[in-house]
N, C-alpha and C positions, 0 to 999 in steps of 0.2 A: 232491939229494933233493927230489921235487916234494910241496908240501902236498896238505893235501884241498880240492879242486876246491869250494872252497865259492857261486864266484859261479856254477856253473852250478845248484847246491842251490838258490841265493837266487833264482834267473831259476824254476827250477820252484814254489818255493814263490808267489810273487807270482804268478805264470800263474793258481794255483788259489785266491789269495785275491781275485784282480781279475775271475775268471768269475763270474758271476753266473747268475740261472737263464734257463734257456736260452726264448725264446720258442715259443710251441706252434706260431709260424706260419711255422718252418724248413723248409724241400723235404725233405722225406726224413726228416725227422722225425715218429711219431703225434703226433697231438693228444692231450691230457691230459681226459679225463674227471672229473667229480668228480661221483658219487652218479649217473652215466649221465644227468642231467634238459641239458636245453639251457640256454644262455645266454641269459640277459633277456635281450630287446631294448628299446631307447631308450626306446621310446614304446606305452605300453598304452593299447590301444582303452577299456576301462573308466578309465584315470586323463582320458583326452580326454574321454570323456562326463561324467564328472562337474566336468570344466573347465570345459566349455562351460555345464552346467546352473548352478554358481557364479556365473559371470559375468552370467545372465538371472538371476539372484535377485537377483543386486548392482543389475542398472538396478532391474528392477518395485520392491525396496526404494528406492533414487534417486527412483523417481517419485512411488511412496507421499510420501516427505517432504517431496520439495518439494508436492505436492498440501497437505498439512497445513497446512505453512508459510504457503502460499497461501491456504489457508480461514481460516488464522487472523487472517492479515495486514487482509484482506478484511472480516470480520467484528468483528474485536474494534480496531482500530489505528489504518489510515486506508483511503481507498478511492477511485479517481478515480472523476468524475464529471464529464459535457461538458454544458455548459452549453446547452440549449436553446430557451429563450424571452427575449423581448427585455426581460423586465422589472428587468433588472439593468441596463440602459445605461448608462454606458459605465463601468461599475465594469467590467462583467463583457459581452463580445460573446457573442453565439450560436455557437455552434462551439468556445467556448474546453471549455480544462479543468481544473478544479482538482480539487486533493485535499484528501478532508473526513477532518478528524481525527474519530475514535470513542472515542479513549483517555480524553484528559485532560477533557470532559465528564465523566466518570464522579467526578469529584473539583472541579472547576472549573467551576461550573455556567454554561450560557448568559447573556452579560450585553446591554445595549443596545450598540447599533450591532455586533455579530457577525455575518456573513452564515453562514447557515442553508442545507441543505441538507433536508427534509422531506417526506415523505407528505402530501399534499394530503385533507384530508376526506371519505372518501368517500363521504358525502351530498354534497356537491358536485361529485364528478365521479368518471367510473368508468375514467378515464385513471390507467392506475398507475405514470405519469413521476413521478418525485419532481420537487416545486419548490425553488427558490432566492431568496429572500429574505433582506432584514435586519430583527435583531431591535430595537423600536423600543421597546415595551412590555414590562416585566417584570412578574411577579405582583404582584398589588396597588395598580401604576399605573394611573392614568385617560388616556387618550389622549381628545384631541379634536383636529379637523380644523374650523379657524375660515376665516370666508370670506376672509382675508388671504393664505390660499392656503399656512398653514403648518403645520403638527404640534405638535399641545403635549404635554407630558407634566408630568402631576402642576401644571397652572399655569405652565408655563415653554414658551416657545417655542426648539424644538430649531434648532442650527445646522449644516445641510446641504448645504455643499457638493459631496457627490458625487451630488446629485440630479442626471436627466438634463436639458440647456442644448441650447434651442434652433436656431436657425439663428443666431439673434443674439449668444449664448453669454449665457444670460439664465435661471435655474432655470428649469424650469415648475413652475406652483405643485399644491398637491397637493388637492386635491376630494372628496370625501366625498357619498354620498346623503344629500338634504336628511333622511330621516325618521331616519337615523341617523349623526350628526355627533361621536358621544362615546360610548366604551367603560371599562366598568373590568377590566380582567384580570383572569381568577379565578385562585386559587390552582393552580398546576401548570401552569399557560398562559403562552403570548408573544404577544406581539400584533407583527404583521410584515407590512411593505413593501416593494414593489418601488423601486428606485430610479428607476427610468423609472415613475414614477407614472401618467402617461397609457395605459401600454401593461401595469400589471401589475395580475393578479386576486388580492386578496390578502384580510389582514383584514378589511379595509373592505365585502367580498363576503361572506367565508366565515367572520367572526368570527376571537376567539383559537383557538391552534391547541394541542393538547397536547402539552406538553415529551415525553411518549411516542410523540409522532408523528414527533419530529426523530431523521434519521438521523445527522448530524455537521453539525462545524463547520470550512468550507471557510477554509483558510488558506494554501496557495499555489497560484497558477498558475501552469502548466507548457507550458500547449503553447496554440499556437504557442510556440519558443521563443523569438521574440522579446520573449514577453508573460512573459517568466520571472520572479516575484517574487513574495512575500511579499504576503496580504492586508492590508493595513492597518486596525485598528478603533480608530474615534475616539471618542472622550472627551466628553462632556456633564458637565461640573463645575457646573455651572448646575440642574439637575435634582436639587428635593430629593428625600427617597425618599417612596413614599407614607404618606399617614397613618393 
């Protein structure tokens, strides 16, 4: 007596739980409609245009910022500046460049021996190169320039070593117009020198200069890279303050 044929049951049954739905892109089979509309395609002309417009709002925003960044850096922080007159020798050559701090002036006021970075007078000259000088003279100090060819401040003769040296490597000494050999700095003024004293137009021409003339205070050079480092400002312990 033969059973019921159940492995051919179980071969049909598994046939219709292992079919799955039939793809619309059989020969011979319609395709399956739904609601009669076509099938997206990939890629819409309207999602592209508004990609591309995306992408030009992402740089002009990019440019805006770093433009900001750049004005602010510029104006409120620090700011190069190339040095070009000889009157710094050999602190500073012609050509070089340093960068003038803007920031920490605002809290840390200009002191002696600081090189300067400033607008020149303009009753003395209608050149709107900023000059570069050091600061010798603070508010309320007296500078004079005595025929021993040195700088005094407040009674004390300053010690200058980075004046500029001769062919002999010998200071040159610093000179002053006989009708005006001594200055007292008014309040809100510096009184300021070139290092290459023979070759720079400075107080001694154009008087104190107003702490609102100076635009910063240069403290490293950069380029040449050879010339790479830190300005150094030297110390007058010697110098009492004014009285």
């Amino acid at each position: 007596m033969r059973g019921p044929a159940h492995g051919s049951n179980r071969s049909r049954g598994d046939a219709h739980q292992l079919q799955g739905p039939v793809p619309a892109c059989i020969p011979g089979r319609p395709r399956r409609r739904t609601g009669g509309s076509r099938s997206p395609t990939l890629y819409s002309p309207v999602v592209d245009r508004r990609g591309n417009l995306g992408c030009l709002i992402e740089v002009v925003e990019t440019l805006v910022l770093t433009l900001v960044i750049f004005f602010v850096i510029q104006n409120f922080i620090a700011q190069p500046y190339q040095v070009q007159q000889m009157s710094m020798e050999h602190t500073l050559e012609p050509g070089q460049y340093v960068l003038v701090d803007k920031l920490t002036p605002r809290w840390d006021g200009y002191n002696r021996g600081d090189i300067i970075v400033f607008n020149p007078p303009p009753s003395w000259t209608q050149d709107p190169t900023p000059f570069i000088k050091r600061v010798i003279g603070e508010p309320g100090d007296t500078v004079e320039v005595k025929e021993d060819g040195l700088v005094y401040v407040n009674g004390v003769a300053l010690d200058e070593p980075y004046t500029y040296k001769n062919d002999q490597g010998v200071n040159e000494p610093t000179e002053a117009a006989p009708d005006q050999p001594k200055w007292v700095v008014p309040a809100g003024d510096l009184f300021l020198l070139g290092d290459h004293r023979q070759k720079s137009a400075d107080s001694r021409v154009f008087g104190p200069v107003p702490i609102s003339s100076v635009i910063g205070r240069a403290f490293l050079r950069y380029w040449p890279i050879s010339t790479l480092g830190i300005i150094q400002t030297p110390s007058y312990p010697d110098v009492p303050p004014p009285d």
